[in-house]
C-alpha positions in Angstrom: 110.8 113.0 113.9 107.5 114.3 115.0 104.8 112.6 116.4 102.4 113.7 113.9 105.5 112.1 111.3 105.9 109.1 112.9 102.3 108.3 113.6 102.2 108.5 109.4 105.0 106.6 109.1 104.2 103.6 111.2 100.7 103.8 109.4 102.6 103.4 106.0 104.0 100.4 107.7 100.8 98.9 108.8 99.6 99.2 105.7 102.1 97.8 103.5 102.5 94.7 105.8 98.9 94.0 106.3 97.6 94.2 103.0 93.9 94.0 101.4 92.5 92.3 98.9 90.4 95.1 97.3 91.4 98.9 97.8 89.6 102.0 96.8 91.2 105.3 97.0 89.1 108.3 97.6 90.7 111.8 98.2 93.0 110.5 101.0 91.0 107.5 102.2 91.9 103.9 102.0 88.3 101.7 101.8 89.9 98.0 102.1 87.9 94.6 101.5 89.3 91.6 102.5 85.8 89.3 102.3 85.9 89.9 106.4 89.1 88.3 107.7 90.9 91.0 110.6 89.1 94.7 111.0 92.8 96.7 108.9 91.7 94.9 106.0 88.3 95.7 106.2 87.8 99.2 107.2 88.3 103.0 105.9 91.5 104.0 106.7 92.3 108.0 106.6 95.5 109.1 105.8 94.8 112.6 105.0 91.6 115.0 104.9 91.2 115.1 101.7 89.3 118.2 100.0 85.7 117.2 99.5 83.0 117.1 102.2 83.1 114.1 104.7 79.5 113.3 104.6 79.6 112.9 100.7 82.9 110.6 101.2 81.5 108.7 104.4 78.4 108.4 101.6 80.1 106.4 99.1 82.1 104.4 101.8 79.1 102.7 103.1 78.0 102.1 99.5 81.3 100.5 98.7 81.2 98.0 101.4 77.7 97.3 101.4 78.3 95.9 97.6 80.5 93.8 99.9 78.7 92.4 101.9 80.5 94.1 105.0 79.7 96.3 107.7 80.9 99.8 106.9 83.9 100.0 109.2 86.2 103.2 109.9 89.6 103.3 111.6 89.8 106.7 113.7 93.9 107.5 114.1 95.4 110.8 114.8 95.4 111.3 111.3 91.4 111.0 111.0 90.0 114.5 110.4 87.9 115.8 113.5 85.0 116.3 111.0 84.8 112.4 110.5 84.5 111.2 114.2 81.5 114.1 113.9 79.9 112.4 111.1 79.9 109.3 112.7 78.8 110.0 116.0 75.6 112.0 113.9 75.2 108.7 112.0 75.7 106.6 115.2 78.1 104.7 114.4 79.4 102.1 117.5 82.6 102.6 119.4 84.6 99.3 119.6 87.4 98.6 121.5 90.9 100.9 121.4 93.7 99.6 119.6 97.6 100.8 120.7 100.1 101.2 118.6 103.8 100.4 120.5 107.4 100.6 119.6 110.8 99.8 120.8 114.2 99.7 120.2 115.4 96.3 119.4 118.6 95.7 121.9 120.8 92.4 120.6 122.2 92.1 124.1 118.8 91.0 125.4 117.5 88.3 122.8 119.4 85.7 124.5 117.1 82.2 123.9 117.6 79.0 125.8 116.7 75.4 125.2 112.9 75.0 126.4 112.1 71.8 125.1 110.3 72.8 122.4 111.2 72.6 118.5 111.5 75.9 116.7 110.9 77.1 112.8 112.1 80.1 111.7 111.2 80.7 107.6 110.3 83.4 105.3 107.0 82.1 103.9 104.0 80.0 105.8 104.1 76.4 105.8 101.4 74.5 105.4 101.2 73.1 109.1 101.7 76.3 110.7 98.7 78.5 108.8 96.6 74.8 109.9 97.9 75.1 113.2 96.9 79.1 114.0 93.6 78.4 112.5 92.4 75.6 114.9 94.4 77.3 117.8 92.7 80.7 117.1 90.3 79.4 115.9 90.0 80.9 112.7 86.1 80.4 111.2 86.4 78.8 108.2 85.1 81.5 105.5 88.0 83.2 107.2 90.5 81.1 105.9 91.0 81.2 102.2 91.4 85.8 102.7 93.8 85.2 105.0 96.2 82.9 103.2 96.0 85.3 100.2 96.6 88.0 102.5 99.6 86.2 103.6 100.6 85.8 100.3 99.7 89.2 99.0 102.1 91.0 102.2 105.0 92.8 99.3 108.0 92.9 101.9 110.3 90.5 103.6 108.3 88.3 106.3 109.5 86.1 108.9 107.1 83.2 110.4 108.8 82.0 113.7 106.8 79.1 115.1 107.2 76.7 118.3 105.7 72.7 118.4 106.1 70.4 120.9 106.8 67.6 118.7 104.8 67.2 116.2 102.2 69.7 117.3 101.9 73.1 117.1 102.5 75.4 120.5 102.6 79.1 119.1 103.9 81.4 116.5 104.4 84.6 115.6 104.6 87.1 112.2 107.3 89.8 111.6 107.4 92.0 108.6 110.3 94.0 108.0 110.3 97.2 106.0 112.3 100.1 106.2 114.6 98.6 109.6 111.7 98.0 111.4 110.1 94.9 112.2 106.1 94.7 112.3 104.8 92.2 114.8 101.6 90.2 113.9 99.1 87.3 114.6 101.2 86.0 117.7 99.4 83.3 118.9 99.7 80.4 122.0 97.9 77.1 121.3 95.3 76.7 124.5 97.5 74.0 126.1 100.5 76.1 125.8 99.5 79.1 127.8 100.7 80.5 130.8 104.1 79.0 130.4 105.4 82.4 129.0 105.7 81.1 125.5 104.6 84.5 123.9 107.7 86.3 125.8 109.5 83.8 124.0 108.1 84.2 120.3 108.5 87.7 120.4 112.5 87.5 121.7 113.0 84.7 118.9 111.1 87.0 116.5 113.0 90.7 117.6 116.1 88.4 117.3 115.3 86.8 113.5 113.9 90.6 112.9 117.8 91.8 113.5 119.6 89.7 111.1 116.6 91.1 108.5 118.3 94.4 109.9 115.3 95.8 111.7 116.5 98.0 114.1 113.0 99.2 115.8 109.6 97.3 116.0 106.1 98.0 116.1 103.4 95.9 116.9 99.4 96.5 117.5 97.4 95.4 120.4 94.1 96.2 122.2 94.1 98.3 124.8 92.3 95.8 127.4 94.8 92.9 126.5 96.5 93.1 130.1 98.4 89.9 129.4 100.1 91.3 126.0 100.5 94.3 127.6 102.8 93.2 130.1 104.6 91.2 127.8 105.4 94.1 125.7 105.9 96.4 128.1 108.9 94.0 129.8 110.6 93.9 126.2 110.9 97.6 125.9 107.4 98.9 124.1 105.7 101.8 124.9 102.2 103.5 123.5 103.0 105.9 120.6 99.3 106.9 119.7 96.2 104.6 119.9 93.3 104.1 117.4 89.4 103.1 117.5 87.3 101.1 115.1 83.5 103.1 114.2 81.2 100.3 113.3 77.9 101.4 111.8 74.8 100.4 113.5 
């Protein structure tokens, strides 16, 4: 597969997995609204060039999410047209922080999980306690809340929440989303008092694992480029950089 095939591939995934709650389509642009709750689901997303002029298109984008109520946002991947990142700069629109897109193999042999004293969930839907344990661990703003469990609940593919507590109270979890044989990897979180302890390493080998008997065979996952921590961790289980991408805020 090329890169140029795969990079439109594992954006199909993205998309699909992460859903919106609003969509517009507009000669090969995704606008998505999700009333503000994570920047996929609430930015311009291009998956082709299109035919009519960019400045028109970036037009009515900004329109669209002003009616919103949210800053018009753009998502700059491989697959943006140069012509866009031109537009923007002329409008001044903000750089924000690089994004990387990683995958891997997933190897069986190396998913091997011991007893570590904690209690662990594995389920195809979000429980109640675990979407109110990752919004105070996060923590999640309120007006945030309510998108994000119909997000959740909107995502069209099989999903698999894997989630640690230490007793009754919640330690970490993690979101995989299978599609296709490959797993997506999403909102891993570690409560405060959790961290350092290498609990994320272990959410994402109980997640690869879970993602295997779903029959993923590959898995991607999204993180910022200046997340040393994450990084690391990923890079250990096998993940490497396939292409990156950059959020465009206007001013």
């Amino acid at each position: 597969m090329s890169a140029n095939d795969l990079c439109r591939l594992l954006e199909e995934l993205c998309l699909t997995a992460w859903p919106a709650l609003k969509t517009i389509h507009d000669d090969g642009w995704l606008l998505r609204f999700s009333q503000g709750h994570s920047g996929r689901s609430n930015s311009v997303t291009c998956l082709s060039a299109g035919v009519l002029p960019v400045a028109e298109k970036v037009d009515r984008a900004e329109a669209a999410y002003t009616r919103e109520g949210l800053p018009p946002r753009f998502r700059i991947t491989p697959m943006a047209p140069p012509d866009l990142t031109a537009e923007l700069d002329r409008r001044g629109y903000l750089r924000q922080e690089e994004n990387l897109v990683q995958t891997a193999g997933i190897d069986p042999t190396r998913l091997a999980v011991g007893d570590d004293g904690l209690r662990w969930r594995v389920e195809g839907g979000p429980a109640p306690d675990l979407l109110t344990g990752y919004a105070q661990a996060l923590p999640l703003p309120p007006r945030e809340e309510d998108p994000m469990r119909r997000l959740l609940a909107a995502i069209a593919v099989p999903t698999l929440y894997v989630s640690a507590w230490d007793g009754d109270r919640y330690a970490g979890s993690a979101l995989g989303v299978a599609d296709r044989g490959w797993l997506g990897i999403y909102k891993v979180l570690v409560a405060p008092g959790q961290r350092g302890r290498g609990l994320s390493r272990r959410l994402l080998t109980r997640l690869l694992a879970a993602g295997v008997q779903a029959g993923a065979t590959r898995a991607y996952l999204q993180v910022g480029g200046a997340n040393h921590p994450a990084l690391a961790t990923y890079a250990r289980a096998g993940f490497g950089t396939v292409y990156s991408y950059q959020y465009r805020q206007a001013p």
